[in-house]
C-alpha positions as CSV (number, residue, x, y, z in Angstrom):
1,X,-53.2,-25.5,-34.1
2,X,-56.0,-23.7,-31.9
3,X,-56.3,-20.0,-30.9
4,X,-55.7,-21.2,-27.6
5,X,-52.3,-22.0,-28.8
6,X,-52.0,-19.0,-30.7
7,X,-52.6,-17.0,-27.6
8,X,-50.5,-18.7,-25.4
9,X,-47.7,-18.3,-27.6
10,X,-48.4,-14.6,-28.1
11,X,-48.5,-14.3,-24.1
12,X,-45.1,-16.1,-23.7
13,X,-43.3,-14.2,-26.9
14,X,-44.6,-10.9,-25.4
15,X,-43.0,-11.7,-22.1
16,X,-39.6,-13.1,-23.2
17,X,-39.8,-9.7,-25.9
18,X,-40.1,-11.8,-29.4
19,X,-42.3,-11.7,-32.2
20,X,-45.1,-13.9,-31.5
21,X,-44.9,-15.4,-35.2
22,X,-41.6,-16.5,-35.1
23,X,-42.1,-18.4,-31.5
24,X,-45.1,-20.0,-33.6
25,X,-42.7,-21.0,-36.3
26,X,-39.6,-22.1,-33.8
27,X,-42.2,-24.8,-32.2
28,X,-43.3,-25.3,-35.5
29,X,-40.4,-26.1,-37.1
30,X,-39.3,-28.7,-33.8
31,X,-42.6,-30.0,-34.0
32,X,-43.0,-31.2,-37.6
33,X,-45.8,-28.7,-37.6
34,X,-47.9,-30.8,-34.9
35,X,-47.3,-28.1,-32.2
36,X,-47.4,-30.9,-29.7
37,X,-45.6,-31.4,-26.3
38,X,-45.2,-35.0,-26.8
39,X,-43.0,-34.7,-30.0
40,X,-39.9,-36.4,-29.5
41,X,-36.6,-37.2,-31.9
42,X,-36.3,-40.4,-32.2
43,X,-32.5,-39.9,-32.9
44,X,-31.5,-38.1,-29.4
45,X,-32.7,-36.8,-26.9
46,X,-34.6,-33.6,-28.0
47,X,-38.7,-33.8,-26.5
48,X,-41.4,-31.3,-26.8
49,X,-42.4,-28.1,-28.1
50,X,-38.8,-26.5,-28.2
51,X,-37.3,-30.0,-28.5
52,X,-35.5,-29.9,-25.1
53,X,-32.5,-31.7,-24.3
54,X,-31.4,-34.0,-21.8
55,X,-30.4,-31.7,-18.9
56,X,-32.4,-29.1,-19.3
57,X,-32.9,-27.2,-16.3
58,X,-29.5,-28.2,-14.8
59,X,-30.0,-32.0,-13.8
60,X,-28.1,-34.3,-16.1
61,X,-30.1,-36.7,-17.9
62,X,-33.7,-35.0,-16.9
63,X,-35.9,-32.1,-18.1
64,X,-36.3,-29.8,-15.3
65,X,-36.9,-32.0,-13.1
66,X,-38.6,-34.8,-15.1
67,X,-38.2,-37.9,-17.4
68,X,-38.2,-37.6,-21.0
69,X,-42.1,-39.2,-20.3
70,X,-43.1,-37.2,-18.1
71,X,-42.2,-34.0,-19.7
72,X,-43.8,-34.7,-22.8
73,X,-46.6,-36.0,-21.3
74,X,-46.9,-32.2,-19.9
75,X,-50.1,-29.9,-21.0
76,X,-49.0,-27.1,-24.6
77,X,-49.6,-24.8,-21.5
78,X,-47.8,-26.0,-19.1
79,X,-45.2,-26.8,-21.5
80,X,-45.1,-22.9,-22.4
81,X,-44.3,-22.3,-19.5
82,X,-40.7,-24.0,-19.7
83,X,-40.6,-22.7,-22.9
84,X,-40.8,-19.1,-21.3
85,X,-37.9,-20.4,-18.8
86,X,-35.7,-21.6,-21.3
87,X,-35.7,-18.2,-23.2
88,X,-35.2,-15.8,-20.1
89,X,-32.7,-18.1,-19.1
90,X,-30.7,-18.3,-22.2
């Protein structure tokens, strides 16, 4: 964890209107603590920093868009940023 994390996730809570330690602990939690984008559950389909699901973002069987690969393979940042999505959308 690096206070370029830290501040990321305070910029993202503050936009989606949460507290900025329980985003911390949320990613925490899905990430077995490793706050990586790359974490994946080797039991389904869950990837990354929220562990996404298959068919997040609307397309059956991708994540926004992308593979299981290459959404994990996404920046923390730019990973935060479908993090923020996820949240305003739901």
């Amino acid at each position: 964890f690096t206070s370029e994390k830290a501040v990321k996730i305070a910029e993202v809570a503050n936009r989606i209107g949460v507290d900025p330690n329980d985003l911390a602990a949320i990613i925490s939690i899905e990430t077995s603590g490793t706050f990586s984008p790359k974490a994946k559950n080797p039991k389904s389909s869950a990837t990354g920093l929220i562990q996404f699901m298959e068919g997040s973002g609307g397309t059956k069987g991708k994540y926004y868009g992308m593979t299981r690969d290459q959404f994990s393979a996404l920046s923390f940042d730019e990973q935060m940023g479908y993090v923020e999505k996820y949240y305003k959308d739901h």
